[in-house]
Biotite code that builds the C-alpha atoms (Angstrom):
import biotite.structure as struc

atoms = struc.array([
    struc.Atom([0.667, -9.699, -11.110], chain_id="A", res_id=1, res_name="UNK", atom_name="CA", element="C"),
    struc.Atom([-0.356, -7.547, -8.020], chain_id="A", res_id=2, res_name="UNK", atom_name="CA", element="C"),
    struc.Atom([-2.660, -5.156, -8.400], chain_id="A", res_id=3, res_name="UNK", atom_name="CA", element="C"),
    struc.Atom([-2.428, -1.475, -6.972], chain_id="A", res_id=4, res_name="UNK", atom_name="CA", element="C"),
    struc.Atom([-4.120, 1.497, -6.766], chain_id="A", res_id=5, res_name="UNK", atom_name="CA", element="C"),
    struc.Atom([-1.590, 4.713, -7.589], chain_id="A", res_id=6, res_name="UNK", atom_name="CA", element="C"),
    struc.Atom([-2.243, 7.872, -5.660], chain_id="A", res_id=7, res_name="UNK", atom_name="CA", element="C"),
    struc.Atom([-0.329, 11.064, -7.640], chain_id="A", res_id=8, res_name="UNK", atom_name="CA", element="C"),
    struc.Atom([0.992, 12.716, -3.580], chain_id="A", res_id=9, res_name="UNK", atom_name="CA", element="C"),
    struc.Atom([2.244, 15.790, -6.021], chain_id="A", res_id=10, res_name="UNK", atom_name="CA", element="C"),
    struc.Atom([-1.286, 16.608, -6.399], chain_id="A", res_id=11, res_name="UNK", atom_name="CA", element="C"),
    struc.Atom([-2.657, 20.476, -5.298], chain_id="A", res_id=12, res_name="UNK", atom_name="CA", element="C"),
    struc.Atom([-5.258, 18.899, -2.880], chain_id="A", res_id=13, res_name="UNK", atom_name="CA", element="C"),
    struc.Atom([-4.778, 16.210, -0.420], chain_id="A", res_id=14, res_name="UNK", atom_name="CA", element="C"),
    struc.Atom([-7.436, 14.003, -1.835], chain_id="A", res_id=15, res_name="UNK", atom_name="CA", element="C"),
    struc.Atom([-4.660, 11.374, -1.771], chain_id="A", res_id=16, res_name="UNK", atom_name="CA", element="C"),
    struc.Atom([-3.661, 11.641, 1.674], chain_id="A", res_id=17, res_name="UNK", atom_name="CA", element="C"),
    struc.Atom([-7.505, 10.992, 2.524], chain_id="A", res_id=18, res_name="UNK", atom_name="CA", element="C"),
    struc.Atom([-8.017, 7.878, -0.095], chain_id="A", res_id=19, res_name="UNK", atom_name="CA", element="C"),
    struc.Atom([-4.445, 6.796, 1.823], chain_id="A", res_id=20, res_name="UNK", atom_name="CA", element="C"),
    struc.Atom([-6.168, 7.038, 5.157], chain_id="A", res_id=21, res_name="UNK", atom_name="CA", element="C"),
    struc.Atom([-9.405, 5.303, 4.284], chain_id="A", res_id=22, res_name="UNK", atom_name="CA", element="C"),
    struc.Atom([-8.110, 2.391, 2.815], chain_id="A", res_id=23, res_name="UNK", atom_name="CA", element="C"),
    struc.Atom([-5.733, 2.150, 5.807], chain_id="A", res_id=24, res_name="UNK", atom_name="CA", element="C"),
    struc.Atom([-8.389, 1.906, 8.075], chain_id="A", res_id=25, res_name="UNK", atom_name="CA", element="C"),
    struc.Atom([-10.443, -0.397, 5.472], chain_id="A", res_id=26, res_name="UNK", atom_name="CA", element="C"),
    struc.Atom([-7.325, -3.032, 5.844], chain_id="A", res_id=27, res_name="UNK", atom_name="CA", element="C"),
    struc.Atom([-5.389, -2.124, 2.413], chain_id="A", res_id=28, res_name="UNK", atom_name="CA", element="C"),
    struc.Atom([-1.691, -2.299, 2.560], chain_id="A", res_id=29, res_name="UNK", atom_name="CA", element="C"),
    struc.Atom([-0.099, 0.503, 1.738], chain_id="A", res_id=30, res_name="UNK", atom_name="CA", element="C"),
    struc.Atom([3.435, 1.462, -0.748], chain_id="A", res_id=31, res_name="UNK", atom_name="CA", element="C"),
    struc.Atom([4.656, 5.064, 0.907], chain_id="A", res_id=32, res_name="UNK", atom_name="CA", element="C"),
    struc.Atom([7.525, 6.940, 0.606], chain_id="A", res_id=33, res_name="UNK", atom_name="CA", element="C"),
    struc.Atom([10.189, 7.757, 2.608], chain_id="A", res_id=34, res_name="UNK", atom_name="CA", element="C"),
    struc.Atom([13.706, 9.951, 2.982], chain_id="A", res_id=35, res_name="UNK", atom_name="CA", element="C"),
    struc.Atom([15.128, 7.414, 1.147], chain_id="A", res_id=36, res_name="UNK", atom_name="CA", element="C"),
    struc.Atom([13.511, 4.564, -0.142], chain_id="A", res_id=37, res_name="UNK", atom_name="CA", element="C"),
    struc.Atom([9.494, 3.549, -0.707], chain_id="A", res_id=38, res_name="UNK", atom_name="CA", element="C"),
    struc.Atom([8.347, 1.158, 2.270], chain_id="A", res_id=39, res_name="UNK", atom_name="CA", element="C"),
    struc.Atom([5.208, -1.493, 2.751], chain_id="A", res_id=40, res_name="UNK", atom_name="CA", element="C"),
    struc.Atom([3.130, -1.704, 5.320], chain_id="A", res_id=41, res_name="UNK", atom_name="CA", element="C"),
    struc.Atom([-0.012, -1.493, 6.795], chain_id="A", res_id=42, res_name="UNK", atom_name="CA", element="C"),
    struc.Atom([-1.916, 0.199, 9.604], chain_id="A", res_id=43, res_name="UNK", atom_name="CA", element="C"),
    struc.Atom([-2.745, -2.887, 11.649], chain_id="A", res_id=44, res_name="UNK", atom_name="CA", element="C"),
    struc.Atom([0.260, -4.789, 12.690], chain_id="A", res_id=45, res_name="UNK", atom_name="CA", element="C"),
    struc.Atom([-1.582, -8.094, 12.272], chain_id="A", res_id=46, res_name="UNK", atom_name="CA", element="C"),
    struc.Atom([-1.063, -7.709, 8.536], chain_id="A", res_id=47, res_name="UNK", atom_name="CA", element="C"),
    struc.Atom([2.646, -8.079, 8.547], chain_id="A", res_id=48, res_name="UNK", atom_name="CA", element="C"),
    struc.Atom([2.634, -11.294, 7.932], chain_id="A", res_id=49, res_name="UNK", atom_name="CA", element="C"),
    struc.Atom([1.132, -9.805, 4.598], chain_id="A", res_id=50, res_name="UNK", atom_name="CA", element="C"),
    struc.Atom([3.732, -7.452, 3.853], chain_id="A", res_id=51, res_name="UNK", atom_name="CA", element="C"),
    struc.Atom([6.397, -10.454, 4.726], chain_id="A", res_id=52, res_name="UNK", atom_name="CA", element="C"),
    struc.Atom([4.815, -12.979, 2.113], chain_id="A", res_id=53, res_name="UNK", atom_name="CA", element="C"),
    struc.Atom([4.890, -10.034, -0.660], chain_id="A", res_id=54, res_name="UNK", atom_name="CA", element="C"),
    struc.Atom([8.463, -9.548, -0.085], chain_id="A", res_id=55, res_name="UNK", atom_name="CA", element="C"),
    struc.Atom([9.600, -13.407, 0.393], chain_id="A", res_id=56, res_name="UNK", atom_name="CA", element="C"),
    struc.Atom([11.028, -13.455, 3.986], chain_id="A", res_id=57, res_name="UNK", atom_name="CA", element="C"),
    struc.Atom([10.587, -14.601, 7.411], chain_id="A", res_id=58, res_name="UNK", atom_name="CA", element="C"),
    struc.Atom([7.169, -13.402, 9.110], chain_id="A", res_id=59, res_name="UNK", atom_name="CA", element="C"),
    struc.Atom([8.885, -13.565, 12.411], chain_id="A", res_id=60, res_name="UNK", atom_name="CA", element="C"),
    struc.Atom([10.870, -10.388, 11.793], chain_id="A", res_id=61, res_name="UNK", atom_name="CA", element="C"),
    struc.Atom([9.676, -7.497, 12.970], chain_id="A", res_id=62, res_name="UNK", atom_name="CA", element="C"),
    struc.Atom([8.454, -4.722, 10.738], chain_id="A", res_id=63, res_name="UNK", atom_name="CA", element="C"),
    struc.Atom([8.999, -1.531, 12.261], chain_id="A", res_id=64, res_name="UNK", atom_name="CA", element="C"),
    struc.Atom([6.166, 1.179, 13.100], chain_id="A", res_id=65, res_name="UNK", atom_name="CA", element="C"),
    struc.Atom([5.966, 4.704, 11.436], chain_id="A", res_id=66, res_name="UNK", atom_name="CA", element="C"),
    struc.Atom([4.245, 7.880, 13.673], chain_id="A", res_id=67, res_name="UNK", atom_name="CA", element="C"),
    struc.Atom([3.781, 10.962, 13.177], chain_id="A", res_id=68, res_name="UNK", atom_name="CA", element="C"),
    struc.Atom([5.262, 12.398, 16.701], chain_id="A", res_id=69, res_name="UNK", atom_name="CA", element="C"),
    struc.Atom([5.823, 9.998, 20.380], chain_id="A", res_id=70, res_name="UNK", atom_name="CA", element="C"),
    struc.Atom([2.450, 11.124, 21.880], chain_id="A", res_id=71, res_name="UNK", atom_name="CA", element="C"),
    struc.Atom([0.741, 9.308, 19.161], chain_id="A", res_id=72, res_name="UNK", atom_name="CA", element="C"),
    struc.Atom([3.220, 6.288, 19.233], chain_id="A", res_id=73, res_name="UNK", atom_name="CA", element="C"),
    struc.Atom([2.361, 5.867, 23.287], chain_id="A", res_id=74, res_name="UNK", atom_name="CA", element="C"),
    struc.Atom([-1.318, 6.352, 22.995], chain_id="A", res_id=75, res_name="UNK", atom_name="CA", element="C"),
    struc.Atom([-1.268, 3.289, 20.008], chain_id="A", res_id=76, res_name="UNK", atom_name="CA", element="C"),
    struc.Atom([1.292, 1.001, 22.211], chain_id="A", res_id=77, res_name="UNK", atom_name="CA", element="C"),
    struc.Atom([0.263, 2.300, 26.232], chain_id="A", res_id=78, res_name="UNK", atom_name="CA", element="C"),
    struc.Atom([3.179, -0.969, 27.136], chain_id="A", res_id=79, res_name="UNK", atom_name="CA", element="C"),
    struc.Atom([5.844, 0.395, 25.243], chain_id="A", res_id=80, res_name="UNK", atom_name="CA", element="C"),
    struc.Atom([9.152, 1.680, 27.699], chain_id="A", res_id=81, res_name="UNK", atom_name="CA", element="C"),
    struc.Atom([9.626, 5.438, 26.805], chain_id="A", res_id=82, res_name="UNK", atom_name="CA", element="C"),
    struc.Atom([12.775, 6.764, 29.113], chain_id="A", res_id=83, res_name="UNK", atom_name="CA", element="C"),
    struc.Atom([13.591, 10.011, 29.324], chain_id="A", res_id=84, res_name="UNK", atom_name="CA", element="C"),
    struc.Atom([16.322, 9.853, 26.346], chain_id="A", res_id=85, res_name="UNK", atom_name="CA", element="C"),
    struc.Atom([13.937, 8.726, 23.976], chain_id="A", res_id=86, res_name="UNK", atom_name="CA", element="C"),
    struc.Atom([12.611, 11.969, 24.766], chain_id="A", res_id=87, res_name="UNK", atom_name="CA", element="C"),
    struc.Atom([15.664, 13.579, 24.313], chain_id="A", res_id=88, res_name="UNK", atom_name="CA", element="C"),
    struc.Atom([16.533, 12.379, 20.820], chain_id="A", res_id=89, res_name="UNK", atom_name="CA", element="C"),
    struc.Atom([12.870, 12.695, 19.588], chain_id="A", res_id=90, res_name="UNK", atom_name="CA", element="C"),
    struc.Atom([12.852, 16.262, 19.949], chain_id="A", res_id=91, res_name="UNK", atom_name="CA", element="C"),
    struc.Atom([16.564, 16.611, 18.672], chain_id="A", res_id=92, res_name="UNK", atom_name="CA", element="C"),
    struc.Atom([15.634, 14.301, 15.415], chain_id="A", res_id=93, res_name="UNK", atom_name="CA", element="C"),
    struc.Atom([12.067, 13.661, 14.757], chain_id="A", res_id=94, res_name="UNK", atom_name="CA", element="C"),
    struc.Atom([10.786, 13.616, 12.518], chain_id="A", res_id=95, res_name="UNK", atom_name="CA", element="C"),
    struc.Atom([13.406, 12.437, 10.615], chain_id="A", res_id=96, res_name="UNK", atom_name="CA", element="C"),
    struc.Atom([15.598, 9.390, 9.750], chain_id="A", res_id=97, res_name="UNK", atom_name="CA", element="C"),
    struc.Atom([16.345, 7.954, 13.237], chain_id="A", res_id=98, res_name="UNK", atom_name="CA", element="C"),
    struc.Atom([14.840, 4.371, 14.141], chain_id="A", res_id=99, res_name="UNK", atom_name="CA", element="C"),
    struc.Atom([14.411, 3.820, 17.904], chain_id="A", res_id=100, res_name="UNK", atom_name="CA", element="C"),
    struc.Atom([14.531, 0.286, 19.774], chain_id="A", res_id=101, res_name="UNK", atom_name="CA", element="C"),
    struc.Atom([12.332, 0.482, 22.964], chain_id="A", res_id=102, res_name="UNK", atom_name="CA", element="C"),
    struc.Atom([11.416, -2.403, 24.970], chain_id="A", res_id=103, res_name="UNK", atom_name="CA", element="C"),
    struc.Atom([7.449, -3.599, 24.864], chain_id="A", res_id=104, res_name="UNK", atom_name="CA", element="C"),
    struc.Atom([5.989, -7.175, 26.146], chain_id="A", res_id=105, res_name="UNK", atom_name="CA", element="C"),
    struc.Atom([7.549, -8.478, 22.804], chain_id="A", res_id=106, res_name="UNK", atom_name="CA", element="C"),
    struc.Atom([10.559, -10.748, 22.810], chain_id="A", res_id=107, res_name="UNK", atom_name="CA", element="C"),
    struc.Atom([12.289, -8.500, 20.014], chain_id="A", res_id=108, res_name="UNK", atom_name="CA", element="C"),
    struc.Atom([11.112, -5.054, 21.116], chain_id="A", res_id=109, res_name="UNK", atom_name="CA", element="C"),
    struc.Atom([9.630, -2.092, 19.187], chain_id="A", res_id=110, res_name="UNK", atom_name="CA", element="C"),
    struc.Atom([11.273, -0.459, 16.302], chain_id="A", res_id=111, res_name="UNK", atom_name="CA", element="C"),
    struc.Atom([9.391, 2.797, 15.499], chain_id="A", res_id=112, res_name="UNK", atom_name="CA", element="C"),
    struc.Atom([10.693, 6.241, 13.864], chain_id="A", res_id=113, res_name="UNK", atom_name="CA", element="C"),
    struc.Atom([8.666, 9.527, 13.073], chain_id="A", res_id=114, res_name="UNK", atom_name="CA", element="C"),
    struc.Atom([8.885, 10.011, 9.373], chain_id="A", res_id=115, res_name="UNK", atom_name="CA", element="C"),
    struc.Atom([9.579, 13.109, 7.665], chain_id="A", res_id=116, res_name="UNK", atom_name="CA", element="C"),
    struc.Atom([8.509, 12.857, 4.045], chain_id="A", res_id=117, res_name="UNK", atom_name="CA", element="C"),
    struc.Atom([6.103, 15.160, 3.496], chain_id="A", res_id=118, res_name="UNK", atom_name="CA", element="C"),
    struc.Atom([3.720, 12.731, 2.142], chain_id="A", res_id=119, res_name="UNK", atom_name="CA", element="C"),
    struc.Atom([3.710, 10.268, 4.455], chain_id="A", res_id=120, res_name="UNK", atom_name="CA", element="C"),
    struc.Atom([3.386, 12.752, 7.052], chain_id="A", res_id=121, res_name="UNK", atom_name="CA", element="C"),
    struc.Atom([0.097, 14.150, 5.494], chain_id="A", res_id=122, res_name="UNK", atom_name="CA", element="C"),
    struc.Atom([-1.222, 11.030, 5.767], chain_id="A", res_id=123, res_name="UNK", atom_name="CA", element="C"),
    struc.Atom([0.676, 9.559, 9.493], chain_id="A", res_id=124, res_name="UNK", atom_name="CA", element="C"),
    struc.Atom([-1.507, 13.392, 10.373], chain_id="A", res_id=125, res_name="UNK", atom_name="CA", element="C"),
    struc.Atom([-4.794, 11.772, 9.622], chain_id="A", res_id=126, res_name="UNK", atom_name="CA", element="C"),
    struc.Atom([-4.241, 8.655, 10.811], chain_id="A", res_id=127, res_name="UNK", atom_name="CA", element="C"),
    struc.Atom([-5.445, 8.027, 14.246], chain_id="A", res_id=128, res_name="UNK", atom_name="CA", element="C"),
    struc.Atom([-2.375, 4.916, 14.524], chain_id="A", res_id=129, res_name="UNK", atom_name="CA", element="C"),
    struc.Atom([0.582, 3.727, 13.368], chain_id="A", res_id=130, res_name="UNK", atom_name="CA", element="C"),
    struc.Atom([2.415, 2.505, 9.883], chain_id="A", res_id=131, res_name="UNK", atom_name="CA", element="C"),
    struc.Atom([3.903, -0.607, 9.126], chain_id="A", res_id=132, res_name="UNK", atom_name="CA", element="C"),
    struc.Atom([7.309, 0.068, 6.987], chain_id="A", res_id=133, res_name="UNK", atom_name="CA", element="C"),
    struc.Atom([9.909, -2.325, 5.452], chain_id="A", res_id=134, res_name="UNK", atom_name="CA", element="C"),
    struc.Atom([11.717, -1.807, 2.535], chain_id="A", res_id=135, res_name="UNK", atom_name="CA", element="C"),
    struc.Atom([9.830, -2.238, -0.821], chain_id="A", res_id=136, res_name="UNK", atom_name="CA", element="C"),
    struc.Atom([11.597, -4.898, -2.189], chain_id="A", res_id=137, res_name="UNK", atom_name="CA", element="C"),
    struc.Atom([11.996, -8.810, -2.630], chain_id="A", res_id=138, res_name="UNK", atom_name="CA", element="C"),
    struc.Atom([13.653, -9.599, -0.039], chain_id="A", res_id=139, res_name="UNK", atom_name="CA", element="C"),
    struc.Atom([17.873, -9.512, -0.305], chain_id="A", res_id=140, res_name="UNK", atom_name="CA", element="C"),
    struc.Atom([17.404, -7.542, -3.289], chain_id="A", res_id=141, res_name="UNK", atom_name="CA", element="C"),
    struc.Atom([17.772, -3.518, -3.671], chain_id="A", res_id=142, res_name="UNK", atom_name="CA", element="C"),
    struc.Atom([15.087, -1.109, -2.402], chain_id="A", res_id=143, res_name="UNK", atom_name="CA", element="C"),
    struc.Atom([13.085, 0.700, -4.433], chain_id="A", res_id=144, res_name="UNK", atom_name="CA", element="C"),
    struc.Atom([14.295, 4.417, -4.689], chain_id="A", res_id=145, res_name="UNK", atom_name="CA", element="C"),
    struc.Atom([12.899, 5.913, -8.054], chain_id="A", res_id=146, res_name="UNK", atom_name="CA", element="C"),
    struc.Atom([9.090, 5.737, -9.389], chain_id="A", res_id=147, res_name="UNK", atom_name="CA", element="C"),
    struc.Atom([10.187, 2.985, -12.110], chain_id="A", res_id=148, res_name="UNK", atom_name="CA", element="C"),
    struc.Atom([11.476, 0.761, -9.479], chain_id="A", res_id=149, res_name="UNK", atom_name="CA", element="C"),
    struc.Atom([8.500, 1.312, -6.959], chain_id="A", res_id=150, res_name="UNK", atom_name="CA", element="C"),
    struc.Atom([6.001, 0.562, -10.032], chain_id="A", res_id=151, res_name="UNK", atom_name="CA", element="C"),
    struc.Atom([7.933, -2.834, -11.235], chain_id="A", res_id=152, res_name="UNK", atom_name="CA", element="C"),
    struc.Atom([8.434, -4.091, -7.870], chain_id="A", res_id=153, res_name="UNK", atom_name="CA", element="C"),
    struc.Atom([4.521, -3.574, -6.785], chain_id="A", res_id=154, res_name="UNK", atom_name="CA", element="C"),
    struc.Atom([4.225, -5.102, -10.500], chain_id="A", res_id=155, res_name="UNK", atom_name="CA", element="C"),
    struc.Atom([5.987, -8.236, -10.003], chain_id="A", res_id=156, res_name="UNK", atom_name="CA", element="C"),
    struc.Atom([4.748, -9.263, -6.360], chain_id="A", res_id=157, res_name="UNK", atom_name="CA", element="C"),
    struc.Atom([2.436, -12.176, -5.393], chain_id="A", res_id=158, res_name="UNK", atom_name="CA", element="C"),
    struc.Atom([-1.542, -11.086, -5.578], chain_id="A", res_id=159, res_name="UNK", atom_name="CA", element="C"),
    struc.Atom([-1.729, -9.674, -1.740], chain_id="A", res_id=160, res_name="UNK", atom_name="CA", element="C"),
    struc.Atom([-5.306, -10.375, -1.691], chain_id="A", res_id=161, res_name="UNK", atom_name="CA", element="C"),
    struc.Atom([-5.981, -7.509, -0.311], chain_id="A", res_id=162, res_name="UNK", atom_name="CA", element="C"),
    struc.Atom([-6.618, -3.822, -1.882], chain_id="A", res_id=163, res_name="UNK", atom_name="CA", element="C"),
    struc.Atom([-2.530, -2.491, -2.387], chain_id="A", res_id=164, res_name="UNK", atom_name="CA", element="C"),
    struc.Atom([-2.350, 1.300, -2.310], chain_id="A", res_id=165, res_name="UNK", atom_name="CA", element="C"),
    struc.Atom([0.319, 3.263, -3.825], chain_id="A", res_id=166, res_name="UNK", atom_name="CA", element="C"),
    struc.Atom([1.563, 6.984, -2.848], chain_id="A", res_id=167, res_name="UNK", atom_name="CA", element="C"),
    struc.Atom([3.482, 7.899, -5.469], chain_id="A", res_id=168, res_name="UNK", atom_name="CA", element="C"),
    struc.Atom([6.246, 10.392, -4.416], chain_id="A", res_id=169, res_name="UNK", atom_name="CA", element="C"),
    struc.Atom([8.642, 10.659, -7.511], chain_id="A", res_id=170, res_name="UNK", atom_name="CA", element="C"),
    struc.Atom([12.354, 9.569, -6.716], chain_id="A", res_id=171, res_name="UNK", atom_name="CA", element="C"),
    struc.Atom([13.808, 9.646, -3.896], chain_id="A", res_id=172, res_name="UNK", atom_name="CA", element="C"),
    struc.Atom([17.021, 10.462, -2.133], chain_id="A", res_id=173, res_name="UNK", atom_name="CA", element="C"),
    struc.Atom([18.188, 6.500, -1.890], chain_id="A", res_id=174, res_name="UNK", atom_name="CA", element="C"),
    struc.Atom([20.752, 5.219, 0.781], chain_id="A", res_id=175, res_name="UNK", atom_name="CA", element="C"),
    struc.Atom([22.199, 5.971, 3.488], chain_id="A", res_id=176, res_name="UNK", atom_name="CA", element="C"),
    struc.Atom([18.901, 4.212, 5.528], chain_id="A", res_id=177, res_name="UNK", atom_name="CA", element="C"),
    struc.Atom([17.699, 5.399, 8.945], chain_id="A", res_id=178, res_name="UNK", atom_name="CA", element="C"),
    struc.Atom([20.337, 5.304, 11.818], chain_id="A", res_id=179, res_name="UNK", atom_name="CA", element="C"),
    struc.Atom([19.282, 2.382, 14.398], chain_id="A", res_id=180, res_name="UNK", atom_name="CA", element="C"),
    struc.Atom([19.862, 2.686, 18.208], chain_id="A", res_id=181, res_name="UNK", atom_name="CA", element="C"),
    struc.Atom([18.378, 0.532, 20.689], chain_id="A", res_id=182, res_name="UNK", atom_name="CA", element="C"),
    struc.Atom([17.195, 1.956, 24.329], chain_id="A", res_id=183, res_name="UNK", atom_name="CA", element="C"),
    struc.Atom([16.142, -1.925, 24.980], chain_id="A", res_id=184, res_name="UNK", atom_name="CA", element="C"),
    struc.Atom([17.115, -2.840, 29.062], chain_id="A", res_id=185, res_name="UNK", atom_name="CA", element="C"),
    struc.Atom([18.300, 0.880, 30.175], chain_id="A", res_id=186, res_name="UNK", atom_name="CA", element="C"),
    struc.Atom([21.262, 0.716, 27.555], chain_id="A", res_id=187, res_name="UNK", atom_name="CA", element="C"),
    struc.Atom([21.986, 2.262, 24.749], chain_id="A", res_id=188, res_name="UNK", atom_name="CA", element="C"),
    struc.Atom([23.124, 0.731, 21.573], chain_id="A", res_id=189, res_name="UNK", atom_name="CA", element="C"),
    struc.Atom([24.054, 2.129, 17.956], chain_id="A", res_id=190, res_name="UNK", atom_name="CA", element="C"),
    struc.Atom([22.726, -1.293, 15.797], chain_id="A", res_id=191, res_name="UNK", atom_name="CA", element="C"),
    struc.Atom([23.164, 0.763, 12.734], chain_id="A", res_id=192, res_name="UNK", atom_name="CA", element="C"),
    struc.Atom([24.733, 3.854, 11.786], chain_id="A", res_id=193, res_name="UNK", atom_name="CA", element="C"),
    struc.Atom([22.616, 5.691, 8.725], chain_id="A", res_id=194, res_name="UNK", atom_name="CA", element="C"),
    struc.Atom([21.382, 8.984, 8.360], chain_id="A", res_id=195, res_name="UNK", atom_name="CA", element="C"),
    struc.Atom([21.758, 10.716, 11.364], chain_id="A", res_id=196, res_name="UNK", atom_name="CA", element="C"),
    struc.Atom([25.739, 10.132, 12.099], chain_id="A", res_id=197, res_name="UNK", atom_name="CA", element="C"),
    struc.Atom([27.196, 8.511, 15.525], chain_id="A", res_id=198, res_name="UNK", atom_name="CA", element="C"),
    struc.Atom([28.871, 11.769, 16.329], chain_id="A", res_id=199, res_name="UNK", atom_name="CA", element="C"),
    struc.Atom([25.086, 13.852, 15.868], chain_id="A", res_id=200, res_name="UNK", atom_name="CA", element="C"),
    struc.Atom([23.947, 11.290, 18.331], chain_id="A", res_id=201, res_name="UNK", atom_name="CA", element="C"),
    struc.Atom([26.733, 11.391, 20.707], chain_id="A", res_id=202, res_name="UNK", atom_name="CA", element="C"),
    struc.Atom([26.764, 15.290, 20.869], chain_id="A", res_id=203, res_name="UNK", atom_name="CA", element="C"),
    struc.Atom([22.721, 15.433, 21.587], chain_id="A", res_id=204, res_name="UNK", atom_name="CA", element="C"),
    struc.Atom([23.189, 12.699, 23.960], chain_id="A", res_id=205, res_name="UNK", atom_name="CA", element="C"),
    struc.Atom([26.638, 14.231, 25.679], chain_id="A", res_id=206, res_name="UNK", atom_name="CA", element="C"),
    struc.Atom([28.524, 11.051, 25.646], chain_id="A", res_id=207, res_name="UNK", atom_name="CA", element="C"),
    struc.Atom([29.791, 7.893, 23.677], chain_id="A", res_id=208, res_name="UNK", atom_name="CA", element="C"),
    struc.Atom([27.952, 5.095, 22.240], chain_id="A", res_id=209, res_name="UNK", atom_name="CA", element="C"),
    struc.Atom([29.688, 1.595, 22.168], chain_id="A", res_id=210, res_name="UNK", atom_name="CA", element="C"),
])
């Protein structure tokens, strides 16, 4: 049974947020919560292979990055491709529950979205970096959206070996997930339609996506 540390985010002070950030930058994966579901991750990308083995899937896919705003996100990746309408739909809907594509020297490009739950924004604000997020779940089964769920599925994983941090958020809001669009090659592409709806995208972006 995996151990984890729980951190109460409804607490008066943010004594959480800072624990959060110090074990982040200590190595410890982290359990946060999101619009809709709790996530995994971790601050250094080179524990994703981590998160993958905890949930039972294939380390090659990419885990998407969490930031707190798109100055941070190209100070963290300086190679990453940010075109002007990436500027365009951050400021239209970050933070909030839109997941952008943009090329990098990687063969599958970089997912990365500015979060808006309040908690993991407390801590995204005193991290100097980035956060790892996938779905807290094994992998092809539900995500965790309520406090019960989050607890048993952190309960039932493989030891991480690692320290496993929890921010415990209450539940949350549950599906639809973050809207996907790719910017990858000058070209924009709606991979999955979530939260923020095609025609919110289309109007901010004064035309029609394939």
């Amino acid at each position: 049974m995996a151990r984890f540390i729980e951190l109460d985010s409804t607490a008066l002070t943010k004594e959480w947020a800072e624990r959060a950030r110090a074990g982040l930058a200590a190595g410890a994966l982290l359990a946060h919560p999101t619009t809709s579901v709790y996530g995994l991750g971790a601050g250094d990308p080179e524990f994703d292979r981590v998160v993958s083995r905890l949930k039972g899937r294939a380390s090659g896919i990419p885990i998407l990055r969490l930031v707190s705003d798109s100055a941070r996100l190209r100070r963290v990746f300086p190679t990453v491709v940010w075109p002007e309408v990436a500027s365009v739909l951050a400021e239209a809907f970050w933070p909030g529950p839109l997941t952008l594509v943009l090329d990098d020297e990687s063969a599958s490009g970089l997912a990365v979205r500015a979060e808006s739950h309040p908690a993991t924004r407390a801590i995204l604000s005193r991290w100097d970096g980035t956060l790892g997020s996938t779905s807290l779940n094994p992998s092809g089964a539900p995500p965790a959206c309520t406090l019960d769920e989050a607890r048993a599925t952190l309960g039932a994983m493989p030891d991480p070996g690692r320290p496993l941090l929890f921010v415990a958020a209450g539940d949350l809001a549950g599906p639809p997930p973050s809207t996907l669009l790719s910017l990858r090659g000058g070209e924009l592409r709606l991979l999955r339609e979530g939260a923020v709806e095609r025609s919110a995208l289309e109007r901010v972006l004064g035309r029609k996506l394939d």
